[in-house]
C-alpha positions in Angstrom: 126.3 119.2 93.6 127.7 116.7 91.1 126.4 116.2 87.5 124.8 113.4 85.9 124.1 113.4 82.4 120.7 111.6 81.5 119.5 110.1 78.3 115.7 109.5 77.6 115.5 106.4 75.0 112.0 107.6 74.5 111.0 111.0 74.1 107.5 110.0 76.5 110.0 108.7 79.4 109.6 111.4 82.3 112.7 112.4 83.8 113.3 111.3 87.6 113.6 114.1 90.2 113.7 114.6 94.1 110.1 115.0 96.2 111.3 116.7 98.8 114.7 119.0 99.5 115.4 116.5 101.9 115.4 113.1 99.8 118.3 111.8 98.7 117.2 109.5 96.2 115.1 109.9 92.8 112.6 107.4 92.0 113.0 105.5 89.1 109.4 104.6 86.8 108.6 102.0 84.9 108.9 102.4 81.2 107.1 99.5 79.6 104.5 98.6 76.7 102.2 96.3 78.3 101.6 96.0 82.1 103.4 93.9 84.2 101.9 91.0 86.9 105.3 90.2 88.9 103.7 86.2 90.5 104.7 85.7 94.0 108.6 84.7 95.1 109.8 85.8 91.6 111.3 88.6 89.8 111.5 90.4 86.6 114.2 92.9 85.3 112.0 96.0 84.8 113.1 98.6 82.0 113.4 102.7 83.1 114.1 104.0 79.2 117.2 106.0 80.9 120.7 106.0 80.5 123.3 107.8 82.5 126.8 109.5 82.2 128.9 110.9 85.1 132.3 110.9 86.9 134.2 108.0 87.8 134.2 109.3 91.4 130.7 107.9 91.6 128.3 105.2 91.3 124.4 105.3 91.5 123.1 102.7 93.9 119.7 101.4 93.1 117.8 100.9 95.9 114.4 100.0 97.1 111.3 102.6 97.7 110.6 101.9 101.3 106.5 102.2 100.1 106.4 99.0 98.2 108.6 97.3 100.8 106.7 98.2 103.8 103.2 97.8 102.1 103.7 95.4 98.6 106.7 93.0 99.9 108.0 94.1 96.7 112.2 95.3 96.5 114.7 95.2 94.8 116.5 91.9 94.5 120.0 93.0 94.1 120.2 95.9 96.5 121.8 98.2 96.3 122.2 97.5 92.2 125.2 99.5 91.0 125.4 102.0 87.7 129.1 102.2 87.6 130.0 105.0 85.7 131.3 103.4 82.7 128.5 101.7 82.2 126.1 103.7 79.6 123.6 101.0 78.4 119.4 101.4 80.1 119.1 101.5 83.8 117.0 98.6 84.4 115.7 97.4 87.8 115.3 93.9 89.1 111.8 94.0 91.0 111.2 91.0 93.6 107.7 90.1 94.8 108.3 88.4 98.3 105.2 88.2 98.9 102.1 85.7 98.6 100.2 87.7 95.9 100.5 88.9 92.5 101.7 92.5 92.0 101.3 94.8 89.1 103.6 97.2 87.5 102.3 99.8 85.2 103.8 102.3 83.1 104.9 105.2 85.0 105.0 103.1 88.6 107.6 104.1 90.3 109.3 101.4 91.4 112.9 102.0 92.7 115.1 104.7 93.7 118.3 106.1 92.4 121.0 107.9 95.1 124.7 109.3 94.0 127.1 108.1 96.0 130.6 108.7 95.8 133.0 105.8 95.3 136.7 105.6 96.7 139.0 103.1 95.2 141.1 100.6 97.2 144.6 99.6 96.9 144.8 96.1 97.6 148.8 94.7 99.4 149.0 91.4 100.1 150.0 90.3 103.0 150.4 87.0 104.9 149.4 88.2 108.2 146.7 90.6 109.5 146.4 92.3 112.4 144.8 91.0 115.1 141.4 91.9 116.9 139.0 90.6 120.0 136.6 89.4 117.4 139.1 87.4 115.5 137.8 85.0 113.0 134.2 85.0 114.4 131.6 85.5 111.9 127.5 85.7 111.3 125.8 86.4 114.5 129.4 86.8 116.5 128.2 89.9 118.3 125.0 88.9 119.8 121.4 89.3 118.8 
């Protein structure tokens, strides 16, 4: 199991943990003053009053709770976010509301979820050629529906 170091910028922030034994993310809570009423087709960066610290052989994705999606519209706009693991300033979340209707955010809503995932770094060569493949240069919607 790897380590992350976490940082509560408020003693009243509650530390995230895992629901189940079998979850592989933590959901992240809102940690905010006054409550929040995200208007339809628009987003808002959303404070978690945590900070991080762990090895560069990782990054924390940030990605949406399947709940709010499947019953609020409401995700994450840049998923998955990235904590890279330099990075040491607050986790903060940007919530989108696709849908037609207001949505609220309270203190304490959990609203995303964080998963460690490990991160392998590439060695870029450049070439002038690449191999070739039955696909080729064929992109979006190539393969079929």
């Amino acid at each position: 199991m790897a380590k992350v170091l976490i940082k509560r910028l408020d003693p009243k922030v509650k530390l995230p943990t895992y629901k189940t034994d079998g979850a592989s993310g933590m959901d992240l809570m809102a940690f905010i003053d006054n409550t929040i009423s995200l208007k339809p087709k628009t987003s808002i960066l959303v404070p978690t009053g945590l900070s991080v610290a762990f090895s560069k052989d990782f990054e924390i994705q940030i990605r949406p709770r399947s709940g709010l999606a499947a019953k609020n519209n409401i995700s994450v706009l840049n998923t998955p976010g990235t904590i890279d693991s330099d990075y040491r300033g607050e986790i903060k979340v940007i919530i989108f509301n696709h849908s037609n209707n207001d949505f609220i955010i309270n203190n304490g809503d959990r609203i995303a979820q964080m998963i460690l995932t490990p991160v392998e770094k590439m060695e870029l060569e450049e070439t002038n050629d690449l191999p070739e493949t039955l696909r080729g240069e064929s992109g979006f919607g190539s393969t079929g529906k």
